[in-house]
N, CA and C of each residue as an Amber inpcrd file, in Angstrom:
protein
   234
 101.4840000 108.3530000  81.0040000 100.0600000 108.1560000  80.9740000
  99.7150000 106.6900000  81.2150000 100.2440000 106.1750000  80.2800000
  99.9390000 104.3970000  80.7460000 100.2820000 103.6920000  81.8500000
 101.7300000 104.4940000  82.4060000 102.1390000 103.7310000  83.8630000
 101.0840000 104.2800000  85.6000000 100.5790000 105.2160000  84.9770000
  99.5900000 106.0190000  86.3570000  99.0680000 105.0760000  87.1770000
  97.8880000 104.4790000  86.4500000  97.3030000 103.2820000  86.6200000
  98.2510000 102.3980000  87.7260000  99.1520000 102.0280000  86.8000000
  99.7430000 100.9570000  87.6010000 100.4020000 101.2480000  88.5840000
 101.0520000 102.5210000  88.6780000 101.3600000 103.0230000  90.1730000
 100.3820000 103.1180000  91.3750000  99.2720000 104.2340000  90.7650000
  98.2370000 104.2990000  91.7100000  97.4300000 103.6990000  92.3060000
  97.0900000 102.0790000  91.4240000  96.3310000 101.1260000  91.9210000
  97.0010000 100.2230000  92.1820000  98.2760000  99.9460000  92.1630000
  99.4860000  98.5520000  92.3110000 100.4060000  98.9230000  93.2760000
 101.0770000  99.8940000  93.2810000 102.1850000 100.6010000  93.9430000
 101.5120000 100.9770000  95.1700000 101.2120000 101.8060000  95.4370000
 100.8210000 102.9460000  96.3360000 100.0800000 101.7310000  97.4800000
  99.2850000 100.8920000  96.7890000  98.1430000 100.1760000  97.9440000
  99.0180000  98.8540000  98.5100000 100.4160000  98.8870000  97.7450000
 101.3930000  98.0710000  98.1970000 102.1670000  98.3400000  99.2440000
 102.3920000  99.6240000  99.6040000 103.0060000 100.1620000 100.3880000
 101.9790000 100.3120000 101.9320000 100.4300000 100.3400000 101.2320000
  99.8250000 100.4140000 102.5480000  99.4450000  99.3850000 103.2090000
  99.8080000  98.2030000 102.2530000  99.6590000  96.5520000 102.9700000
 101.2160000  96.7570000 103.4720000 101.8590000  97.0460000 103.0590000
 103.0980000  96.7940000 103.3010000 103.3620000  96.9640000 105.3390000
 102.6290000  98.6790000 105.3490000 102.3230000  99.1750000 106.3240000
 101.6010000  98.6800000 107.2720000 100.8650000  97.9430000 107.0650000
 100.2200000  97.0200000 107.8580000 100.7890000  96.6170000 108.7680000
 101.6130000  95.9730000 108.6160000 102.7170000  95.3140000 109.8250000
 103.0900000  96.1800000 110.9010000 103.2220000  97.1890000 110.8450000
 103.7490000  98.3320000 111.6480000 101.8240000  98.9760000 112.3160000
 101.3950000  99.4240000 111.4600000  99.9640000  99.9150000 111.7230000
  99.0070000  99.1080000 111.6790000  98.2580000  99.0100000 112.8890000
  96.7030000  97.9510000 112.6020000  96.3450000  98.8310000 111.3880000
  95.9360000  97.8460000 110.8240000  94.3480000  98.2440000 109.3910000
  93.3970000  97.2620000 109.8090000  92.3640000  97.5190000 109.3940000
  91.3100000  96.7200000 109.2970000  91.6280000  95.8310000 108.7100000
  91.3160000  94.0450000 108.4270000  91.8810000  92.8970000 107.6470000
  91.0300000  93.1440000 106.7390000  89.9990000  93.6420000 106.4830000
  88.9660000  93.4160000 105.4130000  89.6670000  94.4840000 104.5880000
  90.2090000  95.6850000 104.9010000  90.6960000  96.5660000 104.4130000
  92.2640000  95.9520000 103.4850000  93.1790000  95.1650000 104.4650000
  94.0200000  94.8780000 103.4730000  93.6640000  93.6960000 102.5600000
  92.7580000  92.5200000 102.7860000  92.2970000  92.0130000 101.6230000
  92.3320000  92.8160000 100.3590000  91.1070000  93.9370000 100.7870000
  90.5790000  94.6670000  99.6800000  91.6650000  94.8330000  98.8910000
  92.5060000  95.7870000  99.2300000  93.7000000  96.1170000  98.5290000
  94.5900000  94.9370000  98.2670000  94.8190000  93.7400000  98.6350000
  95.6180000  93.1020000  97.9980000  94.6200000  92.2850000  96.4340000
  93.9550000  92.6490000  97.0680000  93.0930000  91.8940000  95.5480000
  93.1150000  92.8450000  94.6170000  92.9590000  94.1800000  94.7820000
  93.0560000  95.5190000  93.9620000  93.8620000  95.3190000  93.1410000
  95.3530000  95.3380000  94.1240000  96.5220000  95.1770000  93.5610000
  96.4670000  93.5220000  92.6250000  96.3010000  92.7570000  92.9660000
  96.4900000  91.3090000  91.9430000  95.5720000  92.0720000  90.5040000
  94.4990000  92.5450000  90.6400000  93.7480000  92.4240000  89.6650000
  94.0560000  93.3940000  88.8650000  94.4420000  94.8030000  89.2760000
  95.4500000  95.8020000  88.5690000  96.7960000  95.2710000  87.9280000
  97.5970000  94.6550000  88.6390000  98.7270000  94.2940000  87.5790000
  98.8150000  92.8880000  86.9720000  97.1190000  92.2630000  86.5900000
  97.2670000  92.0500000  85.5140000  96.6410000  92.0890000  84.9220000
  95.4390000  93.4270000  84.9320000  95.3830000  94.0320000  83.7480000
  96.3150000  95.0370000  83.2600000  97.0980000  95.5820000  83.8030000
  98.4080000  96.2810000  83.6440000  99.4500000  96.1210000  82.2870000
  99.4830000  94.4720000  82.1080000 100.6610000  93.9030000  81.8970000
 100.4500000  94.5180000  80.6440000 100.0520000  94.5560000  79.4900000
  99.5590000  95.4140000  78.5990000 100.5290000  97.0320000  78.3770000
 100.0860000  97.8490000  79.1480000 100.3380000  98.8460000  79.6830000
 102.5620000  98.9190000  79.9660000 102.4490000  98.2470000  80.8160000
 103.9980000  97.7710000  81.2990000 104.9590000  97.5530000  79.7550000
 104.3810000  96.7120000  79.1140000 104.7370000  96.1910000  77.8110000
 105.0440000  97.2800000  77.1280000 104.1210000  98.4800000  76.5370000
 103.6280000  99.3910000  76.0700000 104.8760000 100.3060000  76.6920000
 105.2660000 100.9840000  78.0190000 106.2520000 101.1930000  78.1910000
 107.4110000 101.4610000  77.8810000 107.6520000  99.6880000  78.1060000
 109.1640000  99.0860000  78.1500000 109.7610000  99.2570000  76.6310000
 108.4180000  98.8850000  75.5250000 109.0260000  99.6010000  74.1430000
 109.3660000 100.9630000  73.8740000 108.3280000 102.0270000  74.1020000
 108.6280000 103.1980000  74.0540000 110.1550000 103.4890000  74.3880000
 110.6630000 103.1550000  76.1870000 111.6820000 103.5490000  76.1510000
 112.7230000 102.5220000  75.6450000 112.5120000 101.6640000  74.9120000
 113.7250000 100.7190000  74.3500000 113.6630000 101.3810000  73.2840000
 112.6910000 102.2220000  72.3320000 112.5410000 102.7170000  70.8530000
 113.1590000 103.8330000  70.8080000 112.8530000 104.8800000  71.3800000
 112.4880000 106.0120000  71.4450000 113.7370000 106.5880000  71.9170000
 115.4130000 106.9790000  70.8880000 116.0180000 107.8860000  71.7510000
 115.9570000 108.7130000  72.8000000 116.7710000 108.9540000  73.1950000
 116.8650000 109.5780000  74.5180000 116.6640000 111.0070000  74.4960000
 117.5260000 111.7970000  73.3510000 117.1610000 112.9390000  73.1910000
 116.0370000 113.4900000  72.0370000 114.9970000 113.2060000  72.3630000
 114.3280000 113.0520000  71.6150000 112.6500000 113.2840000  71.9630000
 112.0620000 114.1580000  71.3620000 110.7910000 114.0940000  72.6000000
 109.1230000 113.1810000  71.9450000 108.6790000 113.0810000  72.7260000
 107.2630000 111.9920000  72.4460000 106.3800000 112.7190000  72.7160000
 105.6140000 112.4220000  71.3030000 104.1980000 113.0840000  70.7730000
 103.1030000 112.6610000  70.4660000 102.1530000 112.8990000  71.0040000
 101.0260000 111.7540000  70.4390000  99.6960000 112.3970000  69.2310000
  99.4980000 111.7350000  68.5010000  98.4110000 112.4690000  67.4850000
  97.6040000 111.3190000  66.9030000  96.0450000 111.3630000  66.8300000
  95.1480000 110.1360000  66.4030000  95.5430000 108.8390000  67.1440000
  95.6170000 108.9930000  68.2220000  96.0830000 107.7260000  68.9180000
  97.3350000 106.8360000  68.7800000  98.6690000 107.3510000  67.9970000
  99.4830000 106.9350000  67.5120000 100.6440000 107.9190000  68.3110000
 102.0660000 107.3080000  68.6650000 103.0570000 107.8860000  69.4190000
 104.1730000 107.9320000  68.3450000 104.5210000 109.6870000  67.6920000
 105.8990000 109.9400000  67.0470000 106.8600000 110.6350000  68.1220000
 107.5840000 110.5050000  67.6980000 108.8510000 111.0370000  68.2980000
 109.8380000 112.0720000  67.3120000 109.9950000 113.1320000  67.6710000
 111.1180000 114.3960000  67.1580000 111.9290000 114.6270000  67.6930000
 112.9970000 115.0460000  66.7260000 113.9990000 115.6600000  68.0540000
 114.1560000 117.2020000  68.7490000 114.5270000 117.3230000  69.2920000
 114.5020000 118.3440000  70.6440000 115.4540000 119.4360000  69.9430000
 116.4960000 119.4630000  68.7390000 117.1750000 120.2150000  68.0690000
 116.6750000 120.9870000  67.1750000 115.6010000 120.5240000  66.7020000
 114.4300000 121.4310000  65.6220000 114.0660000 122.8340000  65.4470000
């Protein structure tokens, strides 16, 4: 849920500047998107952070649950 964001507005519009080189775009068009992208990952960084703990916390076999805005984790043997 938290990484969407940062794929869909960081990733994805990276690949279509990326594309650029190969395909005319409009220049106003890849501006747009490179500013998208700057201004998405860093409001992101948050998000990224948020992440990188989950999966440093959160065994592996083990599944993630969310309730009142708070993330537990159970295990999958139950």
């Amino acid at each position: 849920m938290r990484i969407a964001p940062f794929i869909g507005l960081s990733i994805i519009p990276a690949i279509v500047v990326a594309l650029a080189n190969w395909i005319p775009i409009n220049y106003a068009l890849v501006i747009s998107l490179e500013l998208l992208i700057l201004v998405n990952c860093i409001g992101s960084g948050g998000d990224i952070v948020a992440v990188a703990i989950v999966l440093r916390q959160v065994p592996s076999k083990m599944d993630l649950c969310f309730y009142g805005g708070k993330a537990y984790w159970r295990s999958t043997l139950a």
